[in-house]
N, C-alpha and C positions, 0 to 999 in steps of 0.2 A: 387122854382121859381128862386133863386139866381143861381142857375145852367142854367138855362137855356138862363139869361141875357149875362152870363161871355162866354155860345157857343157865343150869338148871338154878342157880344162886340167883342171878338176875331175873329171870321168872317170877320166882317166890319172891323177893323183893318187892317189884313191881305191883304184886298182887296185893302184898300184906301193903306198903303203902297207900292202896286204895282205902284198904281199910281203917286206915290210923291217921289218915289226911281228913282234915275238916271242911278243905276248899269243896268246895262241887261245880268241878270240870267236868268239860264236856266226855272228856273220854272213859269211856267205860273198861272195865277191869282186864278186857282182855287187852284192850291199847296200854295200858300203864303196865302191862305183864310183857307183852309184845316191844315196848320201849325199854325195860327192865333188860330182856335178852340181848335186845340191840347192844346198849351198853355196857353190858356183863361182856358180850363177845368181844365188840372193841377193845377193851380194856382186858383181856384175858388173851388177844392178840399181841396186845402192847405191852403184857407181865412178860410173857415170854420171851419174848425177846430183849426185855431188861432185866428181870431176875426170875433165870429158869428153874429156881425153890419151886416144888410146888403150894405149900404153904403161901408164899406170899404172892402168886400168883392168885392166887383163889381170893385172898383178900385185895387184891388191887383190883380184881373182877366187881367185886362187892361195890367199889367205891366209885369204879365208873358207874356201874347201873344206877348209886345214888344220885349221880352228879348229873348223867343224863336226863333222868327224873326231875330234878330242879330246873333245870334246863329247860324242858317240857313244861314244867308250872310257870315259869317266868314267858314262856313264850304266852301262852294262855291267858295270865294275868294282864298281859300289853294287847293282847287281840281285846279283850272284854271292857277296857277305859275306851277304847277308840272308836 
């Protein structure tokens, strides 16, 4: 079930970023939602098996999809100087 919080957290994430971000990337809301999951699930892979809390599992979901996200903006920002 922790699995399937840390999709559904990374999701909404990714989403509501789109919305609260000022940059204007190329990727539209459903790639920033789609990359959100990605990295919700990574890291919601990676809670469990570090600390199998579900509480903190679901917040270390949270924190990859953020970081994935940044991730994805830094890529973005170095495509668009070049």
């Amino acid at each position: 079930m922790n699995f399937l919080w840390a999709i559904l957290l990374g999701a909404v994430l990714g989403v509501v970023s789109g919305f609260l971000s000022e940059r204007r990337d190329p990727g539209s809301i459903i790639v920033r939602g789609i990359i959100g999951i990605v990295g919700g699930a990574i890291a919601g892979i990676v809670a469990v098996n570090i600390a199998p809390t579900e509480g903190s599992s679901i917040w270390i979901s949270a924190i990859g999809a953020v970081v994935l996200l940044f991730i994805y903006w830094l890529i973005v920002d170095k495509r668009k100087t070049t």
